[in-house]
MITOR-117013 format. One record per atom (N, C-alpha, C): atom name; residue number from 1; x, y negated, z; residue in one letter. Coordinates in nm, 3 decimals, padded with zeros to 5 digits, always signed. Layout:
// residues N
atom:CA; n:NUM; east:X; north:Y; up:Z; res:A
...
//
This chain:
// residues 118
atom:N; n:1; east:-04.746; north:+17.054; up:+04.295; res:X
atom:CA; n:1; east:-04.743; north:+16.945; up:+04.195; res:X
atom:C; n:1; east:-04.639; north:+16.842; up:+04.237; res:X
atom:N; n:2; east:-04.537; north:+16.762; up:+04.117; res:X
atom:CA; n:2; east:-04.442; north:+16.682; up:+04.168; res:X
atom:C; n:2; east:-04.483; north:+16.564; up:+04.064; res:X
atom:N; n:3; east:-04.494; north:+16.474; up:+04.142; res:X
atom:CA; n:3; east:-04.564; north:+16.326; up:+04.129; res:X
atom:C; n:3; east:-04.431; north:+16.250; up:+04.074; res:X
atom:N; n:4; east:-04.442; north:+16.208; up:+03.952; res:X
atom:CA; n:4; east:-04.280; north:+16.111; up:+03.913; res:X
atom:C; n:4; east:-04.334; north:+15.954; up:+03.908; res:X
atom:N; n:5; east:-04.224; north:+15.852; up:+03.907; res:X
atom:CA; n:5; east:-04.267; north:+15.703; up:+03.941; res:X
atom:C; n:5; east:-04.155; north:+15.684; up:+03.844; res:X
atom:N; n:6; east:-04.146; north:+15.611; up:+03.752; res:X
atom:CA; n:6; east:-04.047; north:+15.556; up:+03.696; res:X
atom:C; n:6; east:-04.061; north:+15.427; up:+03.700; res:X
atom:N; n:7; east:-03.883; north:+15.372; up:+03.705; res:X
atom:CA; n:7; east:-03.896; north:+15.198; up:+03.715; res:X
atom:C; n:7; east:-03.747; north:+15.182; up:+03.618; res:X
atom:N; n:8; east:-03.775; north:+15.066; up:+03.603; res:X
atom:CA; n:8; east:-03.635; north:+14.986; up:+03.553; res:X
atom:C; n:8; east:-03.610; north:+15.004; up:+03.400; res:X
atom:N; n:9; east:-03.679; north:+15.017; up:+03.304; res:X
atom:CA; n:9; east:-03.683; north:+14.972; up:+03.186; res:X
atom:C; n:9; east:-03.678; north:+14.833; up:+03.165; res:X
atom:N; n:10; east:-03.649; north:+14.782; up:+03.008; res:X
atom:CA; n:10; east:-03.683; north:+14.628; up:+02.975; res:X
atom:C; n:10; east:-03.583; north:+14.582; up:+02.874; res:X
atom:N; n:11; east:-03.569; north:+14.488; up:+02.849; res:X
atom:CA; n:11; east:-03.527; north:+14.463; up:+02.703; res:X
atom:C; n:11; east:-03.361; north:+14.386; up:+02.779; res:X
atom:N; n:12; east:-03.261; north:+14.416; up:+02.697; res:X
atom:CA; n:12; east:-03.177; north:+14.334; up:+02.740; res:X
atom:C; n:12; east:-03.072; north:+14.332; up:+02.599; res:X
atom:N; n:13; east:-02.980; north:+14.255; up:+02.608; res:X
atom:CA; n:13; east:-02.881; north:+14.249; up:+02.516; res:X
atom:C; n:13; east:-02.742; north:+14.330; up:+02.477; res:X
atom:N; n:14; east:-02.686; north:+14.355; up:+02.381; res:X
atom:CA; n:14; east:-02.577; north:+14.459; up:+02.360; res:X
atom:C; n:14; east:-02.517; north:+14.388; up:+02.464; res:X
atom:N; n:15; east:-02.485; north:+14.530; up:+02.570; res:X
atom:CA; n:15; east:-02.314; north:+14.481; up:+02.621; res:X
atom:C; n:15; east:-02.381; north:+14.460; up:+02.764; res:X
atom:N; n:16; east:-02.503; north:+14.476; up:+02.741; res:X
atom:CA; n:16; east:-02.576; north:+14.434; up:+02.902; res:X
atom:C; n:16; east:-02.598; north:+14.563; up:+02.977; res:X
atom:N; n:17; east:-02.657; north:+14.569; up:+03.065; res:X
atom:CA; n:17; east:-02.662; north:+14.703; up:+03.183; res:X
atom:C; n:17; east:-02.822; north:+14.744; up:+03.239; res:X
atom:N; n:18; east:-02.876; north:+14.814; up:+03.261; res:X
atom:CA; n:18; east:-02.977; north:+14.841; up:+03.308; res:X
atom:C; n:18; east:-03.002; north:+14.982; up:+03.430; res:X
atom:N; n:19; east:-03.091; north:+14.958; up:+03.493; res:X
atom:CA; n:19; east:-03.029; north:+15.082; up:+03.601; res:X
atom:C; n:19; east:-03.203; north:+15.167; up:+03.614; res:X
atom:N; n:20; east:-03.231; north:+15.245; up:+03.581; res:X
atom:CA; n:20; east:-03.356; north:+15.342; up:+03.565; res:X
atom:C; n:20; east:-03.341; north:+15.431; up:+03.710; res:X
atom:N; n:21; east:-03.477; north:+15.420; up:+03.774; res:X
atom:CA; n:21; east:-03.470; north:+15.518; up:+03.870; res:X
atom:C; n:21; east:-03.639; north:+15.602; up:+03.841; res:X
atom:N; n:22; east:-03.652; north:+15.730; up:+03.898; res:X
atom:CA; n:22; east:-03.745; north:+15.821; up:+03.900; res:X
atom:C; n:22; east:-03.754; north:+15.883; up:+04.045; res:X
atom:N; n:23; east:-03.838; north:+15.835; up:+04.101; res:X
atom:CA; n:23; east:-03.891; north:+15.933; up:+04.239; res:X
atom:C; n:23; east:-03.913; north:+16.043; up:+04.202; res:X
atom:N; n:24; east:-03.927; north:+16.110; up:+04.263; res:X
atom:CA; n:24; east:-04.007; north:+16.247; up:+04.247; res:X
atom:C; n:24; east:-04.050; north:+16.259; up:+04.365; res:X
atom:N; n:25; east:-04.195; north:+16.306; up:+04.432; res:X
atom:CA; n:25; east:-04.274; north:+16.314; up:+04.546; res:X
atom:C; n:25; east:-04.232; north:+16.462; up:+04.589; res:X
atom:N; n:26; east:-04.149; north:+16.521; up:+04.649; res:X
atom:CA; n:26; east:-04.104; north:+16.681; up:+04.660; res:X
atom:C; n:26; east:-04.001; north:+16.682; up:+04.773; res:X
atom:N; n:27; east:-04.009; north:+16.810; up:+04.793; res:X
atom:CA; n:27; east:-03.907; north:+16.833; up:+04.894; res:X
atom:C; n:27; east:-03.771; north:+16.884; up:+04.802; res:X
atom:N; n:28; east:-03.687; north:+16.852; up:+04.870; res:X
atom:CA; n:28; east:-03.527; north:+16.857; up:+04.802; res:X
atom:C; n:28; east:-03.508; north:+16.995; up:+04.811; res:X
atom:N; n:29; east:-03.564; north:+17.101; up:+04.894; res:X
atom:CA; n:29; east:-03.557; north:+17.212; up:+04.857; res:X
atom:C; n:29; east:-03.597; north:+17.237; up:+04.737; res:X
atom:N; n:30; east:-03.734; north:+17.210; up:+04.681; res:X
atom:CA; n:30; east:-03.797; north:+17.227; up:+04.530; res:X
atom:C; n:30; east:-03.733; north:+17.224; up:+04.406; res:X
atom:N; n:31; east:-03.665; north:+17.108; up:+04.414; res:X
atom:CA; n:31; east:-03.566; north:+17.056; up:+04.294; res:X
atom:C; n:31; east:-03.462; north:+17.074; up:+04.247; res:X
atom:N; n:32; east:-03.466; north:+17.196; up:+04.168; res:X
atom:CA; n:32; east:-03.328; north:+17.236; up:+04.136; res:X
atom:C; n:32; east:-03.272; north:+17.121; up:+04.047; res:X
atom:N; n:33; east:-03.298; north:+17.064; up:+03.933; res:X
atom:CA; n:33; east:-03.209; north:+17.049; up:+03.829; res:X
atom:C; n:33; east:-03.302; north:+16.879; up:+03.811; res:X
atom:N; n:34; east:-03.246; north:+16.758; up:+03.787; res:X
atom:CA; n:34; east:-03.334; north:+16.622; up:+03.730; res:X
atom:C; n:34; east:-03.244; north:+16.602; up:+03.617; res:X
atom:N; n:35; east:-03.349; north:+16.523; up:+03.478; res:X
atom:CA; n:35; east:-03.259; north:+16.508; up:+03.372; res:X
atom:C; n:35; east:-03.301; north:+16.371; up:+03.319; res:X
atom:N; n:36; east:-03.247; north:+16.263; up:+03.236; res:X
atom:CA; n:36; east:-03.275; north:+16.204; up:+03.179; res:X
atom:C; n:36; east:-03.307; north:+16.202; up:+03.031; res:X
atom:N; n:37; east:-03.434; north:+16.208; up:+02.918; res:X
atom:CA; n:37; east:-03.406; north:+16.215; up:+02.767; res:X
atom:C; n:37; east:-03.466; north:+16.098; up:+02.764; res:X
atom:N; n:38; east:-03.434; north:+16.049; up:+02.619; res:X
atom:CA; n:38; east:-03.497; north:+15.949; up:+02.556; res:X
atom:C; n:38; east:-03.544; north:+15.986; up:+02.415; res:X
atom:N; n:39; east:-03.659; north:+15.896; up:+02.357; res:X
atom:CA; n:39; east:-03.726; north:+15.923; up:+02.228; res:X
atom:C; n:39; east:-03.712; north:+15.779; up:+02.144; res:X
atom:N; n:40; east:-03.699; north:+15.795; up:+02.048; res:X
atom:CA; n:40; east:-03.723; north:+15.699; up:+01.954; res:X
atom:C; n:40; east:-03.862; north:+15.764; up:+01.825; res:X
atom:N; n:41; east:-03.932; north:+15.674; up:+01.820; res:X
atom:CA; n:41; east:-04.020; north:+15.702; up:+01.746; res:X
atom:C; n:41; east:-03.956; north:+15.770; up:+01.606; res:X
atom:N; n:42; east:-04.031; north:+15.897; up:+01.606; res:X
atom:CA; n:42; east:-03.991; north:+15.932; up:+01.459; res:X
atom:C; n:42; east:-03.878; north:+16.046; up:+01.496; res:X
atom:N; n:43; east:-03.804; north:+16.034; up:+01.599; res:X
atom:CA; n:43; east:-03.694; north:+16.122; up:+01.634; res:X
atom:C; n:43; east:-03.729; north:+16.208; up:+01.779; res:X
atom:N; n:44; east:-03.671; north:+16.334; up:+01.737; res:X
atom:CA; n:44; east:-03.690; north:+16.451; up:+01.846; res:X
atom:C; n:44; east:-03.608; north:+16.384; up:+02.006; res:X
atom:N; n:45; east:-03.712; north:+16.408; up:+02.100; res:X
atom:CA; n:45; east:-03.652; north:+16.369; up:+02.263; res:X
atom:C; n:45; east:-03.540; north:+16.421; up:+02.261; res:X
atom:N; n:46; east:-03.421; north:+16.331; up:+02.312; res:X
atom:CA; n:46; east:-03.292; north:+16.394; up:+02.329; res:X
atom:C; n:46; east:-03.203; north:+16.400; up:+02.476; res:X
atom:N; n:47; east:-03.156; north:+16.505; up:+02.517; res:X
atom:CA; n:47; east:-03.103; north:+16.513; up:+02.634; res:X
atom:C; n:47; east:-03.049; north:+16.353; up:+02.687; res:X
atom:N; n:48; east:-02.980; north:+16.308; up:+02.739; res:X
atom:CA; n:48; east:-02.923; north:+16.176; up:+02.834; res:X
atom:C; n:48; east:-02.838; north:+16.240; up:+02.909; res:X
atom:N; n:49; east:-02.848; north:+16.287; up:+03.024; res:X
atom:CA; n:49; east:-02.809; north:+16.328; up:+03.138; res:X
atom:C; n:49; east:-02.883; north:+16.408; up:+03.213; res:X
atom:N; n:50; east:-02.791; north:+16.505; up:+03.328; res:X
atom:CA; n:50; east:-02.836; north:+16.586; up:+03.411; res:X
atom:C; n:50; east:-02.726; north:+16.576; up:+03.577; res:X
atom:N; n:51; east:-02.836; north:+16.606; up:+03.613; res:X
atom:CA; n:51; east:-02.777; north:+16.658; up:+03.781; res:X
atom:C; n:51; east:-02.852; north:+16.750; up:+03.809; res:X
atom:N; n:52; east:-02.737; north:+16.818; up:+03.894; res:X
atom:CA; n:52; east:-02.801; north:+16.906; up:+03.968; res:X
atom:C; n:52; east:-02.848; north:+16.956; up:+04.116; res:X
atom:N; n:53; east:-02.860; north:+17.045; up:+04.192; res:X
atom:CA; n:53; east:-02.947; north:+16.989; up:+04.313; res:X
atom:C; n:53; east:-02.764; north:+16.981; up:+04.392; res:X
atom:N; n:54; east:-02.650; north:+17.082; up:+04.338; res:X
atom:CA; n:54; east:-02.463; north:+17.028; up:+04.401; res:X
atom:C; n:54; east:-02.446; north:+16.897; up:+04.341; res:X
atom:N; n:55; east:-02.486; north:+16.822; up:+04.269; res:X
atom:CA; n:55; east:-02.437; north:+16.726; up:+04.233; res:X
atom:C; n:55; east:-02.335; north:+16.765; up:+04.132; res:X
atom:N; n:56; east:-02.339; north:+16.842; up:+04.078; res:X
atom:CA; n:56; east:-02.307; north:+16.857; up:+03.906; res:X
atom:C; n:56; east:-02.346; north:+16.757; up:+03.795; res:X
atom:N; n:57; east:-02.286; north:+16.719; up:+03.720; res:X
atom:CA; n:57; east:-02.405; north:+16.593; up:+03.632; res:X
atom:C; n:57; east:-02.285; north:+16.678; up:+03.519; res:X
atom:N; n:58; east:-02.384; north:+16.571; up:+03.393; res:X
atom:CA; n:58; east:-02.319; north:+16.630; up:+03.270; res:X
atom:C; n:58; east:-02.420; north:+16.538; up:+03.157; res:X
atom:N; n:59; east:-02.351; north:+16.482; up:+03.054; res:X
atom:CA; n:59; east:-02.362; north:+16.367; up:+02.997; res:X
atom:C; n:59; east:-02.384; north:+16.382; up:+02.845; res:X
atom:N; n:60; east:-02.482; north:+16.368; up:+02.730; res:X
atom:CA; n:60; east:-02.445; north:+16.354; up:+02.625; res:X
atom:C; n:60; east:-02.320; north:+16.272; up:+02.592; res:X
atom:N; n:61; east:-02.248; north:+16.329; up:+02.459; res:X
atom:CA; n:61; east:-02.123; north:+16.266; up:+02.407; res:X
atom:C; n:61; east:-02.166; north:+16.101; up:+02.367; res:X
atom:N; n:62; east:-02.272; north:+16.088; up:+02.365; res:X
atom:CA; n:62; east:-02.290; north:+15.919; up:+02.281; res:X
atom:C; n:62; east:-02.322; north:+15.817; up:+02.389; res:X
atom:N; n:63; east:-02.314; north:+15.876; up:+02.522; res:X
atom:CA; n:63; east:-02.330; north:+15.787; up:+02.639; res:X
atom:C; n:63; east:-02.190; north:+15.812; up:+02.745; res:X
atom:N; n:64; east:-02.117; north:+15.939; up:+02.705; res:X
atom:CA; n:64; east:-02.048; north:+15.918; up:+02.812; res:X
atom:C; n:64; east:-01.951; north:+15.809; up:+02.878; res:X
atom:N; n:65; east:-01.884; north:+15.784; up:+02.948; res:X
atom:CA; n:65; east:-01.836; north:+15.669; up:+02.976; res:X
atom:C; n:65; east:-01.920; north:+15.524; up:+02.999; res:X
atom:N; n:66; east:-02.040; north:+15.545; up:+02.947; res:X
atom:CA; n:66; east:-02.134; north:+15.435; up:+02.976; res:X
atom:C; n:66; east:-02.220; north:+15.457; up:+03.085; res:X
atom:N; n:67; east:-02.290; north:+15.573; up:+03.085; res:X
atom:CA; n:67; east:-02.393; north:+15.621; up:+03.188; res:X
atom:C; n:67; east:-02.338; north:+15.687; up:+03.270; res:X
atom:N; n:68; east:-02.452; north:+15.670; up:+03.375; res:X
atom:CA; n:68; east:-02.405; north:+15.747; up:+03.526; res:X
atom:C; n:68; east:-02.514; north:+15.768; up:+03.551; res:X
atom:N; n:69; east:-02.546; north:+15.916; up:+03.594; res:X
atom:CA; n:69; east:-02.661; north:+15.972; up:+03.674; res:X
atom:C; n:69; east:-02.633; north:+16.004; up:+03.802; res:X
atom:N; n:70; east:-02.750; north:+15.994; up:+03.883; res:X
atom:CA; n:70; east:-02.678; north:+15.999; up:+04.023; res:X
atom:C; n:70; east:-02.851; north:+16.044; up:+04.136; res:X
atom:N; n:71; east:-02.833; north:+16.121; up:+04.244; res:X
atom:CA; n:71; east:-02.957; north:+16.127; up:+04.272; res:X
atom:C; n:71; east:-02.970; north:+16.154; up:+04.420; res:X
atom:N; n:72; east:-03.076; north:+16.057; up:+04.494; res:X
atom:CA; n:72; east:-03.092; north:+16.029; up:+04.603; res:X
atom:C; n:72; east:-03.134; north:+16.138; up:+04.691; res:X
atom:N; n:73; east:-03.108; north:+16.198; up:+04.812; res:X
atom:CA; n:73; east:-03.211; north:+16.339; up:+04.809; res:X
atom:C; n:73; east:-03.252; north:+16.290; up:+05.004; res:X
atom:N; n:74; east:-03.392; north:+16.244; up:+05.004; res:X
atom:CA; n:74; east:-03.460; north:+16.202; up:+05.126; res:X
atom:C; n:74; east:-03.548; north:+16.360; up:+05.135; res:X
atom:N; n:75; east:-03.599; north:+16.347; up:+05.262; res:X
atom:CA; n:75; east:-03.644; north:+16.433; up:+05.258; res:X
atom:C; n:75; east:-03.792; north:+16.505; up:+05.209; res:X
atom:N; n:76; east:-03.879; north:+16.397; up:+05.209; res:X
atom:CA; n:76; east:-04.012; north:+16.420; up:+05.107; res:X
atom:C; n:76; east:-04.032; north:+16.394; up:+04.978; res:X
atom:N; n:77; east:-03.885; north:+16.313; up:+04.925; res:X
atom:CA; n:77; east:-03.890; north:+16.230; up:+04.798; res:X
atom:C; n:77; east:-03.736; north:+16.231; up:+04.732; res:X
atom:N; n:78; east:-03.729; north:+16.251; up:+04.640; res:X
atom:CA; n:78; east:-03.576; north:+16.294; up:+04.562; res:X
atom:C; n:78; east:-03.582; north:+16.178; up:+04.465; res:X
atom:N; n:79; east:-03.517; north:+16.076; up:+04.432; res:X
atom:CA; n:79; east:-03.461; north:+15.976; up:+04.319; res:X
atom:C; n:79; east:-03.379; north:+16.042; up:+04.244; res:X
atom:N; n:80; east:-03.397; north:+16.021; up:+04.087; res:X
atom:CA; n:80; east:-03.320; north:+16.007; up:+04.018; res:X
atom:C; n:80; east:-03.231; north:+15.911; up:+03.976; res:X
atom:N; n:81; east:-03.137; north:+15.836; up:+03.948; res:X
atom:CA; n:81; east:-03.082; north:+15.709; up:+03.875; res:X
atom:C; n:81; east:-03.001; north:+15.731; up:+03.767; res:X
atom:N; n:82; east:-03.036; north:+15.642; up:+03.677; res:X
atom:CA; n:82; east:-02.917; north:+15.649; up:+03.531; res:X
atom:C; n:82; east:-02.898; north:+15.524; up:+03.539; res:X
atom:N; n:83; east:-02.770; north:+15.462; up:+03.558; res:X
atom:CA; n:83; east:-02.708; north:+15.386; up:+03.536; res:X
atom:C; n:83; east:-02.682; north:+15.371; up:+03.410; res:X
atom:N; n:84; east:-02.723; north:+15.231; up:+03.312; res:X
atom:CA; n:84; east:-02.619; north:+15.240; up:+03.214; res:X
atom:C; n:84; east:-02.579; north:+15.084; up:+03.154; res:X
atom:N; n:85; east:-02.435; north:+15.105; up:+03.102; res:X
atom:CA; n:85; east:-02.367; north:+15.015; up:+03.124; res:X
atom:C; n:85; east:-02.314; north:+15.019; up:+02.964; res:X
atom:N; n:86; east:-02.309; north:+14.845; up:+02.911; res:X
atom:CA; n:86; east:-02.244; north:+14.850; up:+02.782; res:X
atom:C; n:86; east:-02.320; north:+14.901; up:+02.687; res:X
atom:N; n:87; east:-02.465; north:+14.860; up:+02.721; res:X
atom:CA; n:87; east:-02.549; north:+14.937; up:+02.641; res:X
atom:C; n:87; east:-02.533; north:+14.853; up:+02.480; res:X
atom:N; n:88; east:-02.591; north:+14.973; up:+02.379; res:X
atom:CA; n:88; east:-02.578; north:+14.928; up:+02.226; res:X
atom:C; n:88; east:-02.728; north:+14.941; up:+02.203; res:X
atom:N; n:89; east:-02.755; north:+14.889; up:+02.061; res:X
atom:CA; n:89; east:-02.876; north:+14.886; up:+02.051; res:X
atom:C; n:89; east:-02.947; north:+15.051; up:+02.030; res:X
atom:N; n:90; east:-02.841; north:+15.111; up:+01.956; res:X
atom:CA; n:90; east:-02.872; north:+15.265; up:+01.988; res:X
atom:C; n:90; east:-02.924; north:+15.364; up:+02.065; res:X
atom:N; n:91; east:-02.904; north:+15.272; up:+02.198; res:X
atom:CA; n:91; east:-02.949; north:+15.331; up:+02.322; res:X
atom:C; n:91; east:-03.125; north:+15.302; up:+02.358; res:X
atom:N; n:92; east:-03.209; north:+15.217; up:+02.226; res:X
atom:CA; n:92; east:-03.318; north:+15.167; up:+02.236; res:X
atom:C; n:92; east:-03.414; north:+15.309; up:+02.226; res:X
atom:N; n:93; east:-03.506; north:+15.316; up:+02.320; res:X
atom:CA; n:93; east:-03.599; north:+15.436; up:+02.308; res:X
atom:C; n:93; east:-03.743; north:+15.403; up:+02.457; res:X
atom:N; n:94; east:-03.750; north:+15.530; up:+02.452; res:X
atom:CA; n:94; east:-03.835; north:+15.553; up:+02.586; res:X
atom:C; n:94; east:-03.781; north:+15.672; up:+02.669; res:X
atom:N; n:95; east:-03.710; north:+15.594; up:+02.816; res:X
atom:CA; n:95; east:-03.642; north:+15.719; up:+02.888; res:X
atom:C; n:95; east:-03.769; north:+15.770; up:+02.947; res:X
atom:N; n:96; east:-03.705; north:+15.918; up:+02.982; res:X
atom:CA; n:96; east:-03.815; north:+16.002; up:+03.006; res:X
atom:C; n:96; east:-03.765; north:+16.115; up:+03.141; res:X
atom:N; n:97; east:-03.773; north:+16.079; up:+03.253; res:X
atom:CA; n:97; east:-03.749; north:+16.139; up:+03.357; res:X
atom:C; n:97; east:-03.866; north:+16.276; up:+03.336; res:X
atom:N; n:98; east:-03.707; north:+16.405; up:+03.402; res:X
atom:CA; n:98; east:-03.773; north:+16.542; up:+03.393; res:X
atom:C; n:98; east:-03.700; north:+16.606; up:+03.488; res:X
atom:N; n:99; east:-03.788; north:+16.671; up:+03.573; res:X
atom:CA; n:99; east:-03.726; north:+16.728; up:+03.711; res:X
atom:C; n:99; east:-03.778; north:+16.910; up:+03.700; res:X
atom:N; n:100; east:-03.690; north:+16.976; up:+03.710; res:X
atom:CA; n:100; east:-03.694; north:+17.139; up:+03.697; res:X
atom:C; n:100; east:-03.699; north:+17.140; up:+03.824; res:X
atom:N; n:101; east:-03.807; north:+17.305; up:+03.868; res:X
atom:CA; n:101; east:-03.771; north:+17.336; up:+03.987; res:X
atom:C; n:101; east:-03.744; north:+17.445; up:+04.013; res:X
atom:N; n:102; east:-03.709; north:+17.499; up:+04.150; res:X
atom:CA; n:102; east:-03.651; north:+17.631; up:+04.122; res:X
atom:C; n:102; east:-03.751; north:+17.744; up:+04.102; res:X
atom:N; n:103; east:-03.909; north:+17.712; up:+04.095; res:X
atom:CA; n:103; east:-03.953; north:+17.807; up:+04.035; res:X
atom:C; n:103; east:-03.983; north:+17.824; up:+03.878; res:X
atom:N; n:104; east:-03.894; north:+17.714; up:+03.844; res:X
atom:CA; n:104; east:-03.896; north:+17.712; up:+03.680; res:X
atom:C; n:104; east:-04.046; north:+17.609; up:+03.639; res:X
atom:N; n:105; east:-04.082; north:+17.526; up:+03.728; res:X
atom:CA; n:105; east:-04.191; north:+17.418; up:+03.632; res:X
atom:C; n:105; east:-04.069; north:+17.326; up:+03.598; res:X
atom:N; n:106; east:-04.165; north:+17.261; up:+03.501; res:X
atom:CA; n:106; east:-04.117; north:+17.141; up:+03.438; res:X
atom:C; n:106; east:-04.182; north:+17.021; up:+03.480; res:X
atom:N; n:107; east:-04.162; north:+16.900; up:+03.520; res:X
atom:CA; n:107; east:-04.256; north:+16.798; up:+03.564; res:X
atom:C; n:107; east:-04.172; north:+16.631; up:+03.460; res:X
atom:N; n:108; east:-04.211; north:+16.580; up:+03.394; res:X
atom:CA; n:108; east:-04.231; north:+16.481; up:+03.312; res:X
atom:C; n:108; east:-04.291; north:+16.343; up:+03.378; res:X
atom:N; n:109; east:-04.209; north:+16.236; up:+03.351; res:X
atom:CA; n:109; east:-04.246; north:+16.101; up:+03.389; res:X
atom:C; n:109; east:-04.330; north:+16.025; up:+03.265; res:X
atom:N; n:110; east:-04.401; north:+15.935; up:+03.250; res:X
atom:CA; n:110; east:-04.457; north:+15.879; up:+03.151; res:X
atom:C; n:110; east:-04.346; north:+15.790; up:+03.079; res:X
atom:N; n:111; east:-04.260; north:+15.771; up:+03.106; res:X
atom:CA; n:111; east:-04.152; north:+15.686; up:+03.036; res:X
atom:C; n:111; east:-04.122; north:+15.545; up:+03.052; res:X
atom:N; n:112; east:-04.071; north:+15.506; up:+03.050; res:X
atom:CA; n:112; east:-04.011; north:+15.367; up:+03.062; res:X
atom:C; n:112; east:-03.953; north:+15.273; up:+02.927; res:X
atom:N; n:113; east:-03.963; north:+15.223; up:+02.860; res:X
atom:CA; n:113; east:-03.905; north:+15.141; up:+02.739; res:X
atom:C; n:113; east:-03.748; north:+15.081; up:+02.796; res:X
atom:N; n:114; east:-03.666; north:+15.114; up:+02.707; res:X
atom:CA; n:114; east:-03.559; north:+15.080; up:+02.722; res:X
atom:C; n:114; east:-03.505; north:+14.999; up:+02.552; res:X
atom:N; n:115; east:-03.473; north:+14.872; up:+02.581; res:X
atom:CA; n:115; east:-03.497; north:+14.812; up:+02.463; res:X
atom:C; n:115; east:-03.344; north:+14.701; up:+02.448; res:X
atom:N; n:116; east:-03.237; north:+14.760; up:+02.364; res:X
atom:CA; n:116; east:-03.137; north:+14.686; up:+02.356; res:X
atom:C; n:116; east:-03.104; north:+14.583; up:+02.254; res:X
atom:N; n:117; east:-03.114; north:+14.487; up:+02.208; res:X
atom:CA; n:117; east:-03.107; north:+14.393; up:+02.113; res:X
atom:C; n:117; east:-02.975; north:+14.391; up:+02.065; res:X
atom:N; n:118; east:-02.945; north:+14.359; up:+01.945; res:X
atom:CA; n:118; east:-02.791; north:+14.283; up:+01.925; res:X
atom:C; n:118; east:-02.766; north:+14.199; up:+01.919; res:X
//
């Protein structure tokens, strides 16, 4: 079982920055792949970002240049981070940290509110 912690949601203004991180309780062997989606009520969860356990990342088109994923790898506990920068109000949802492992589970964070004003 992989235990997720999410932090760093909150309301801020167009043009402002916010930085989201996700523990994951696991060994860095476990973790192949961490991703970021977000939901807006009413609309299907949508990819954000990915890394991988080389440090591969790879970005939806409506964030690139704004976001940065990036991920910590300790040895009982793996971080995720999405940086994001220049945020629009578009970017308003609930991020949703999701960590693959290499035996193919899926493990899900409860979400965080990410809330951009104009």
């Amino acid at each position: 079982q992989v235990q997720l912690v999410e932090s760093g949601g909150g309301l801020v203004k167009a043009g402002g920055s916010l930085r989201l991180s996700c523990a994951a309780s696991a060994s860095i062997f476990r973790i192949a792949v961490m991703r970021w989606h977000r939901q807006v009520p009413g609309n299907q969860r949508e990819l954000v970002a990915t890394v991988t356990n080389s440090g591969g990342t790879n970005y939806a088109d409506s964030v690139k240049g704004r976001f940065t994923i990036s991920r910590d790898n300790a040895e009982n506990t793996v971080t995720v981070y999405l940086q994001m920068n220049s945020l629009k109000p578009e970017d308003t949802g609930v991020y949703y940290c999701h960590v693959q492992t290499y035996e193919a589970r899926n493990y899900w964070g409860n979400g965080t509110l990410v809330a951009v004003s104009s």
